[in-house]
N, C-alpha and C positions, 0 to 999 in steps of 0.2 A: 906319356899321355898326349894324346892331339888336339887340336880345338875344337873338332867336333865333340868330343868328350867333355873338354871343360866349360863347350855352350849346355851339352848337356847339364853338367853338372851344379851350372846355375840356373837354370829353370827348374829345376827340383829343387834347389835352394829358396829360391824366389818362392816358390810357391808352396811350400811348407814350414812350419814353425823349428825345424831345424836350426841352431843358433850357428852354428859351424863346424867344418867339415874339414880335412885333411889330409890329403891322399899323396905317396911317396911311391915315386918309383926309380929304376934304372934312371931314367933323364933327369931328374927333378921331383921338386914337391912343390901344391899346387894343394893354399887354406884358401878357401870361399867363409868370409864369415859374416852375418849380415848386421846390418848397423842401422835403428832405426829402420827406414823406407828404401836403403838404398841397399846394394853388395857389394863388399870391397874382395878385391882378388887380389892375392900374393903369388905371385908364380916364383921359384928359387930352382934357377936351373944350371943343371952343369954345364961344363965350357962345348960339349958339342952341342946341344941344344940350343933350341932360340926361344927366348923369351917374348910372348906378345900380349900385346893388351885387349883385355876381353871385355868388349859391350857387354853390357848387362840389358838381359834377355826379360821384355816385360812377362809377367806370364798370361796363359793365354786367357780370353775373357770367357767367361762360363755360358754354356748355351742356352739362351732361351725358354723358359719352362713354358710349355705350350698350355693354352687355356682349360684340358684336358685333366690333364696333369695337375695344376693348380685347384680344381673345382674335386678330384676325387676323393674321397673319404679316407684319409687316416687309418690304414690298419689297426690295429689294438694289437700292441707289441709284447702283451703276457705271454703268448704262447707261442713268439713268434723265436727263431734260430738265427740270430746273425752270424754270416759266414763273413771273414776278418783275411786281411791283406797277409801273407805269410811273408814280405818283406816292400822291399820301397822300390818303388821302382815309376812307371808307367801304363796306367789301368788304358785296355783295350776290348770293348765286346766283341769285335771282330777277328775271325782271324789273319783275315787279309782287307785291304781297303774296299774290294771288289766284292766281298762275302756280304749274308748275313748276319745279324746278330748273334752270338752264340747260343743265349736266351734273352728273353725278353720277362716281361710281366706275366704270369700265369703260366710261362713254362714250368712241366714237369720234370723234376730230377733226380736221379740215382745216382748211388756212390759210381763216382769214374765220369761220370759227364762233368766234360771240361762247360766251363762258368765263363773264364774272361782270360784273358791274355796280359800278363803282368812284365814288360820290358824292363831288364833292369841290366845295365851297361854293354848294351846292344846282344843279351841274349830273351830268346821272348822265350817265357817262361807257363806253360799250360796249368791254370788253378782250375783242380777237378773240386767236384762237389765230395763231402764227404758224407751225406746224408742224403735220403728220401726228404721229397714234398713238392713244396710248388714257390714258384719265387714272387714274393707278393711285393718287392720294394728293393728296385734299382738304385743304391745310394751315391755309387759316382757318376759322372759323367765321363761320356768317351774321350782319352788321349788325356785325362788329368792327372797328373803326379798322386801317386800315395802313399802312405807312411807303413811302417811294421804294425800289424795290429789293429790299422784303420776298418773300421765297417763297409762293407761294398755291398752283399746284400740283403734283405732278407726274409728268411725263407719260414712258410709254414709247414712244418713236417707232416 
């Protein structure tokens, strides 16, 4: 494993209620576990490898909720579909930096319309819709870590 990996692997630490994590390979094994406020790294590596000490990554601050945003009226969530993280990784609406949003608010959707862009240990991973509707409530924010199972968005069929 490299450090760009184990930076990865603390900022999805950092930023999820994850208590600790432990990953073993060919070079070494490498527990992140968090402790109170801060992350303690254990790196245990074989004699080829090199052992280094990893900054802990603040995570990043949440964007702004535009005045917009803050003033619109609350869905009514009885009839609404949330569509849920199929694993952890890093939520992206883009496909590229350079793109549009995949969807936005009031986009309509069909089964197969890809939703958002889920990175998870540098593969980006296309979450399709599995249902009809229209997407009434964007729950993450773009490039924020998210869990197995987490809410991202949701959708009135």
């Amino acid at each position: 494993m490299d450090l760009k990996q184990i930076h990865e692997l603390i900022k999805i630490i950092s930023t999820s209620n994850i208590g600790a994590i432990s990953i073993e390979d060919k070079d070494g094994k490498v527990t992140i576990k968090q402790k109170d406020a801060q992350i303690v790294t254990t790196i245990s590596a074989t004699p080829q490898s090199v052992a280094t000490n990893v900054p802990v990554v603040p995570p990043p601050a949440p964007s702004p909720i535009t005045t917009a945003q803050a003033n619109a009226p609350a869905p009514s969530t009885s009839n609404l579909v949330t569509i849920k993280s199929p694993m952890i990784g890093t939520f992206y609406r883009k496909a590229a930096p350079d793109k549009p949003s995949l969807v936005d608010i009031g986009t309509e959707i069909k089964p197969g319309k890809v939703l958002c862009i889920i990175e998870a240990m540098k593969l980006f991973n296309e979450i399709e819709a599995e249902i009809s509707g229209k997407i009434v409530k964007i729950l993450v924010q773009d490039a924020q870590p998210v869990e197995f199972d987490q809410p991202l968005f949701l959708v009135e069929p």
